[in-house]
C-alpha positions as CSV (number, residue, x, y, z in Angstrom):
1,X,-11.8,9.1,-7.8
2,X,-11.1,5.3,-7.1
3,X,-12.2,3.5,-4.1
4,X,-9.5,1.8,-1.7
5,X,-11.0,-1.9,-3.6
6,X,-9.4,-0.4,-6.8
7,X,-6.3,1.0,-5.2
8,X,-6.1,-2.7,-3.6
9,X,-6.3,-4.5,-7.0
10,X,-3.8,-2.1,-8.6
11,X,-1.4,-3.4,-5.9
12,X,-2.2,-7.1,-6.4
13,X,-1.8,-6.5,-10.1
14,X,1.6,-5.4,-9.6
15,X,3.0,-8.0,-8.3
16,X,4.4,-9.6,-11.7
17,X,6.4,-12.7,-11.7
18,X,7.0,-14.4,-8.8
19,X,10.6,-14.3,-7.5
20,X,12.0,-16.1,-4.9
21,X,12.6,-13.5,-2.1
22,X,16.2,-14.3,-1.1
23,X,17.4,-13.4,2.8
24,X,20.8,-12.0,3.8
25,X,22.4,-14.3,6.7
26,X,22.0,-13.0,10.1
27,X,24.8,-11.0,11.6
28,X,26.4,-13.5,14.3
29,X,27.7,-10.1,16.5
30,X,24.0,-10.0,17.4
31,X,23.2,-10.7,21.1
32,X,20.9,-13.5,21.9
33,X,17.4,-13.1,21.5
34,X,17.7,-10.4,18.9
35,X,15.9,-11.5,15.7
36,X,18.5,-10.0,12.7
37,X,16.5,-8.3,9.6
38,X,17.3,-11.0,6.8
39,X,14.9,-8.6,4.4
40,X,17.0,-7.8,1.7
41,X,17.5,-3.8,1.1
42,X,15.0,-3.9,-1.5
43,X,12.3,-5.7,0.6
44,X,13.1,-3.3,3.5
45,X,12.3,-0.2,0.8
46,X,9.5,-1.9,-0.6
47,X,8.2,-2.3,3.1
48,X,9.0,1.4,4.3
49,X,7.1,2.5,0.9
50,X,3.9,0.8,1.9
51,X,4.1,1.6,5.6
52,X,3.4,5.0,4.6
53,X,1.1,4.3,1.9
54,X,-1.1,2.5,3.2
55,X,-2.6,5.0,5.8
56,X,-2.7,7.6,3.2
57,X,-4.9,5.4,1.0
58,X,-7.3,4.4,3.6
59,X,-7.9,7.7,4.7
60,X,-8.2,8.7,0.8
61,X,-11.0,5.7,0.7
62,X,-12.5,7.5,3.5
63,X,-12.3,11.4,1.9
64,X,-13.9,9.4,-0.9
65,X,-16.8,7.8,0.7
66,X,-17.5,11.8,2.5
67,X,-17.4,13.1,-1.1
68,X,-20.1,10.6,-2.3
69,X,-21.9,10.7,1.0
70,X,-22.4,14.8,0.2
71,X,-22.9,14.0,-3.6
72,X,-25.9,12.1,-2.4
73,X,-24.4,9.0,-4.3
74,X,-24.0,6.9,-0.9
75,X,-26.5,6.4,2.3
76,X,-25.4,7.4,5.7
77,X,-25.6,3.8,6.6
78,X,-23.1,2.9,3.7
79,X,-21.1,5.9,4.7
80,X,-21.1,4.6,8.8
81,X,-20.4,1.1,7.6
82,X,-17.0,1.9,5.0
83,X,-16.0,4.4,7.6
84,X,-15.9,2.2,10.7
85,X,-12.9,2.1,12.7
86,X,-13.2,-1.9,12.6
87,X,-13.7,-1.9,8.4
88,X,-11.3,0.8,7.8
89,X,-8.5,-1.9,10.0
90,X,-9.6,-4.6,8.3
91,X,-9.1,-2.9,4.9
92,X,-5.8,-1.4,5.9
93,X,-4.8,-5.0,7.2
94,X,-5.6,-6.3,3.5
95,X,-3.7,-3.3,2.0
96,X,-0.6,-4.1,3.7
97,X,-0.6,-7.7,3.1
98,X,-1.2,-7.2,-0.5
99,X,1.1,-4.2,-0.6
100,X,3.8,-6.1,0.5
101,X,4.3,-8.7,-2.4
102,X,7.7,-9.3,-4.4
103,X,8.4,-6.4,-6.5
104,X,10.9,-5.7,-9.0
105,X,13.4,-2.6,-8.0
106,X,10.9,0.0,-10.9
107,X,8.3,-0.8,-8.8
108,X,9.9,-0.2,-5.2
109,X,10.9,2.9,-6.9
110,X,7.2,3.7,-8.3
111,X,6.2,3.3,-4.5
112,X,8.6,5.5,-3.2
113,X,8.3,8.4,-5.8
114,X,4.4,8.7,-5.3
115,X,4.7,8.5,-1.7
116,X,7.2,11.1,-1.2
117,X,5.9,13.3,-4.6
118,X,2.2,13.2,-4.3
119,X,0.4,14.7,-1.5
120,X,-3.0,14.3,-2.7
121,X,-5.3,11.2,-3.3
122,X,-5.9,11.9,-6.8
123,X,-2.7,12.5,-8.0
124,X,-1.4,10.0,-5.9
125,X,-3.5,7.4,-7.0
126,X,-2.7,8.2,-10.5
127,X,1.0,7.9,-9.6
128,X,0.4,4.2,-8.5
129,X,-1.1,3.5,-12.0
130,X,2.7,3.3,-13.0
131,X,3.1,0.0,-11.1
132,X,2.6,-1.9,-14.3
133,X,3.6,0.3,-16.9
134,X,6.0,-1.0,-19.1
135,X,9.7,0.8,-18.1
């Protein structure tokens, strides 16, 4: 199974081309002092996608580091350390940030589809290798 570091590169490795995100004007019916949402509908996808995935792959880097603790591959003190509420933030923080790059509309889509199909970290891992697969 991959650690969260490789499920982390997969994600910056899919970010492709660079495209200039574009924002959608903000409705002028909105009182003051509301901020308007000038993510564009593919941004906003993009964003739910990794609000979900993101959790689910940290606590699949965690499952992972119990599964090499009781394979004997990995100390307790390594185990204590990955697991750490204050690591385990700090590596979600990274996720997100890198989660939430420009993507083109396949890769949205690749996001949503594993989130909402796969409902294990294996499969669900192997789901995100289809980030850079050619369509």
């Amino acid at each position: 199974m991959k650690t969260l570091a490789s499920v982390i590169l997969l994600l910056l490795a899919a970010c492709g081309s660079s495209q200039p995100e574009s924002t959608t004007p903000s409705n002028a019916a909105d009182p003051p002092g509301v901020v308007a949402d000038t993510r564009t509908e593919l941004q906003r996808r993009r964003d739910a996608a990794c609000d979900t995935l993101v959790p689910r792959l940290t606590q699949c880097a965690v499952d992972d580091a119990k599964a090499e603790l009781a394979a004997g591959r990995m100390t307790k003190a390594k185990f204590d350390e990955i697991t750490s509420t204050g690591v385990q933030a700090r590596n979600s923080e990274e996720a997100e940030k890198e989660c939430k790059v420009e993507l083109s509309s396949r890769q949205v889509r690749v996001l949503e589809v594993c989130q909402t199909e796969e409902s294990t970290c294996e499969p669900l891992i192997a789901c995100l290798g289809n980030l850079n697969a050619s369509p």
